[in-house]
Each structure stands twice: as structure tokens, then as C-alpha cells.
C-alpha positions in Angstrom: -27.4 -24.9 10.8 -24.0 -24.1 12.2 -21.1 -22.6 11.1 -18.3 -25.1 9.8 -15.4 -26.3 12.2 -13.0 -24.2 10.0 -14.8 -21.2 10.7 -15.8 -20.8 14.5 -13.4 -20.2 16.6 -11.5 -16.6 16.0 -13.7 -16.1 12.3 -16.7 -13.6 12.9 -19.2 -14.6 10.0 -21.7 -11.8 8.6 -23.8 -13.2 5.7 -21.6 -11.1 3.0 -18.1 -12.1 4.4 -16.0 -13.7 7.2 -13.0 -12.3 8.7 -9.9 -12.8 11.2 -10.1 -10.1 13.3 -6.5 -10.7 14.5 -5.2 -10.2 10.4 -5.8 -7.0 11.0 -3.2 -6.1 13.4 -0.5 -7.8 11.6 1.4 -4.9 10.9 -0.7 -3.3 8.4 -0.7 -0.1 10.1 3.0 0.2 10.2 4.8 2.8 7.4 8.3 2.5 6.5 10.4 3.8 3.3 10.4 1.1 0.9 14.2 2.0 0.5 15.6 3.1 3.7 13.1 1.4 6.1 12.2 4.7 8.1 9.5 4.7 9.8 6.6 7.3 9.5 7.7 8.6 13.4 11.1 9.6 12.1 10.0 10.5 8.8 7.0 12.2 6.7 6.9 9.5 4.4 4.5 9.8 0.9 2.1 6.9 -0.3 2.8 6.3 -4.2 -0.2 7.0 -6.6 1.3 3.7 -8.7 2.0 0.8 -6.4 0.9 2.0 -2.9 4.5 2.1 -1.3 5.9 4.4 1.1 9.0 6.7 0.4 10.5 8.9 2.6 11.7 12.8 1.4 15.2 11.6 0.4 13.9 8.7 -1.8 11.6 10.6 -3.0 11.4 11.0 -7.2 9.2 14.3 -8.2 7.6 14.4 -12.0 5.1 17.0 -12.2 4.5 17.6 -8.7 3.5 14.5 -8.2 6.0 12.4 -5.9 6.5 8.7 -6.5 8.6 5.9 -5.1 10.8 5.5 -8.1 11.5 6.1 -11.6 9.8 3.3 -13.0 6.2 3.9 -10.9 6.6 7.9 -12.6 7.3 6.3 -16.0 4.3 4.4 -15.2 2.4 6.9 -15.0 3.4 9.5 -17.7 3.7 6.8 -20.5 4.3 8.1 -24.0 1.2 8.1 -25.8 1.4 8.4 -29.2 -0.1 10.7 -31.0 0.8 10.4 -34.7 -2.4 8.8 -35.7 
């Protein structure tokens, strides 16, 4: 009872899920202002609470004191709710 040819090789196989080890160096450490491209060594950069981007202090939009990447994720998140039920 083997594994199958498209999974040996690089694929590490546990009985709930296999993996690439390698797909997790592929960048997904690196931070950069999703307008300006800084990166987080030049810059303290903030994670959005809506869409999970980086912005750095200049691109920053503050509703609330809560800091998000742009006017539409902090519209997002304080959406009218009416109330005139």
C-alpha cells in the first residue's frame, strides 16, 4: 500500500493531509504595503481586519481607531445598519 506517483517525491503525507513543504517558503513571509510596496524592514506596516493586506502609516485609513487598508475595507466594516424597524 503505497503512496501514489503524484505524491512521493517532495509531498510528506500524514493521514489528515499532505503538503509541499517548499510552498511554504514561497514568499509568504514577506510584508509589503499593498500601495507603496514597502517592505515591513523600512516600514511598521498594519495587517487589515477586512481583507488581510498590509498598509504602511502613510496609506493608512483610521475609522474608530481601528486602521484599515482603504476606504472601502472601513466601509466594510462599519456598514449602515438600519434601524427603523
Amino acid at each position: 500500500m503505497g503512496a501514489p506517483a503524484h505524491c512521493q517525491g517532495l509531498w510528506i503525507l500524514l493521514p489528515a493531509v499532505a503538503y509541499n513543504p517548499r510552498s511554504l517558503w514561497r514568499g509568504s513571509t514577506v510584508q509589503q504595503c499593498k500601495q507603496c510596496a514597502v517592505g515591513e524592514d523600512d516600514a511598521y506596516l498594519h495587517k487589515c481586519p477586512i481583507c488581510h493586506k498590509w498598509t504602511c502609516d502613510d496609506h493608512k485609513i483610521v475609522r474608530s481607531g481601528r486602521v484599515f487598508c482603504s476606504v472601502f475595507c472601513a466601509d466594510f466594516f462599519f456598514h449602515d445598519i438600519d434601524e427603523d424597524d
